[in-house]
C-alpha positions in Angstrom: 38.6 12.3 -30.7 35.1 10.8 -32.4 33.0 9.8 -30.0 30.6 6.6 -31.3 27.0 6.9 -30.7 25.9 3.6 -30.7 22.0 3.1 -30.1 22.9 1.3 -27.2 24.0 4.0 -25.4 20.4 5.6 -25.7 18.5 3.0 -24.6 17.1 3.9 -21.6 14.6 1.9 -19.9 11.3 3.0 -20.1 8.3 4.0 -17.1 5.3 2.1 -18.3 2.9 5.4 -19.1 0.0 5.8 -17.0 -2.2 4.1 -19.1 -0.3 1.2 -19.0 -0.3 1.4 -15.4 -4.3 2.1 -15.3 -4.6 -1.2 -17.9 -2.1 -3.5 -15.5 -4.2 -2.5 -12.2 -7.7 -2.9 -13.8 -6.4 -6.6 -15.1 -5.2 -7.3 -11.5 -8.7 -5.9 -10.5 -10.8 -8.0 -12.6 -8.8 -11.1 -11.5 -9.6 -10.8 -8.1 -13.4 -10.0 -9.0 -13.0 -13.6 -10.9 -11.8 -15.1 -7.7 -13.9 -13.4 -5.6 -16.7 -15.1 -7.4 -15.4 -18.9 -6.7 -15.7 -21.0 -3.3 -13.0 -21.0 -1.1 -11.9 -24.8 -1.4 -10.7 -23.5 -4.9 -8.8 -20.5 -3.6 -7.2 -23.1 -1.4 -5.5 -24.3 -4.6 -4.1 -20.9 -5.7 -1.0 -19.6 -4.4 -2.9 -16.8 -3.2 -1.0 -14.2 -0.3 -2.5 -14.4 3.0 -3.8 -11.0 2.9 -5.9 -11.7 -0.2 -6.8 -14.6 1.4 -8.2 -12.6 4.2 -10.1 -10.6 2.3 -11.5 -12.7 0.2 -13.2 -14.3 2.9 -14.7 -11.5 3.9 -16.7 -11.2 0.3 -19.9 -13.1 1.6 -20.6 -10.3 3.9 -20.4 -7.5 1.7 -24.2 -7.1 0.4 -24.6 -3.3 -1.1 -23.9 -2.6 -4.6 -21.7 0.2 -3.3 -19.9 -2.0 -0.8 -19.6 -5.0 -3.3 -17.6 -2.6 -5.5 -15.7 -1.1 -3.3 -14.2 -4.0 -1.6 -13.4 -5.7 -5.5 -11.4 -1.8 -5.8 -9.6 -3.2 -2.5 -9.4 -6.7 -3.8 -8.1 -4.8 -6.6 -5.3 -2.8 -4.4 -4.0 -5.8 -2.9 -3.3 -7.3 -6.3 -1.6 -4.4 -7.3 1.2 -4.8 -4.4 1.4 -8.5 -6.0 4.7 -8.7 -8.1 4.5 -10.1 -11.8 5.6 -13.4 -11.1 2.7 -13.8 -8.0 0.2 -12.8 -10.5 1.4 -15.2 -13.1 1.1 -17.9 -10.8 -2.3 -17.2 -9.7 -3.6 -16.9 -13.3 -2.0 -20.2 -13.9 -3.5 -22.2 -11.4 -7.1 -19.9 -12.1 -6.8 -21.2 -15.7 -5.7 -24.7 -14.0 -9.0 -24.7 -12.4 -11.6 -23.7 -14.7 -10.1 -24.6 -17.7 -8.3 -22.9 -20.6 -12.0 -22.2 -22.6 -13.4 -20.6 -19.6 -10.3 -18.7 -18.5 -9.8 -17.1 -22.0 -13.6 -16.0 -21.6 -12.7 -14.4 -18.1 -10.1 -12.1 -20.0 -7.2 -12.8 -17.6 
């Protein structure tokens, strides 16, 4: 009996390595700095998760260098937990807002 071995049958799906785990997280990261940064009439216009929400508010009272980068790494956590399709939508309505030009100067 001939068994076939089609290359179908070794396609496995593949773990994203680490690094591409590392690049995906620092992406999410940098977003939220970028949102961090506007006023919160325009995060009213994202479809951002009420815990983001939360903690973006909570931005104005961070003042140390340390602490500034620190809560950005937690801004940058919660955005991590964010599926794909959350994160799409809040770089959509980001680009909505500032503009295409900007956005692609952003490097969201």
């Amino acid at each position: 009996m001939k068994q076939s071995n089609s290359p179908d049958e070794f396609l496995i799906p593949e773990k994203p390595s680490k690094s591409e785990i590392k690049r995906r997280l620092e992406a999410r990261q940098y977003l939220a700095e970028e949102i961090s940064k506007m006023t919160p009439d325009k995060w009213k216009q994202m479809p951002l998760p009420e815990r983001l929400l939360d903690a973006l508010k909570e931005t104005p009272q961070v003042r140390s260098h340390g602490g500034i980068r620190r809560h950005i790494q937690f801004l940058g956590k919660i955005m991590g937990a964010l599926s794909e399709e959350e994160v799409h939508e809040i770089k959509q309505a980001l680009i909505g807002i500032v503009g295409a030009k900007k956005a692609s100067k952003m490097k969201i």
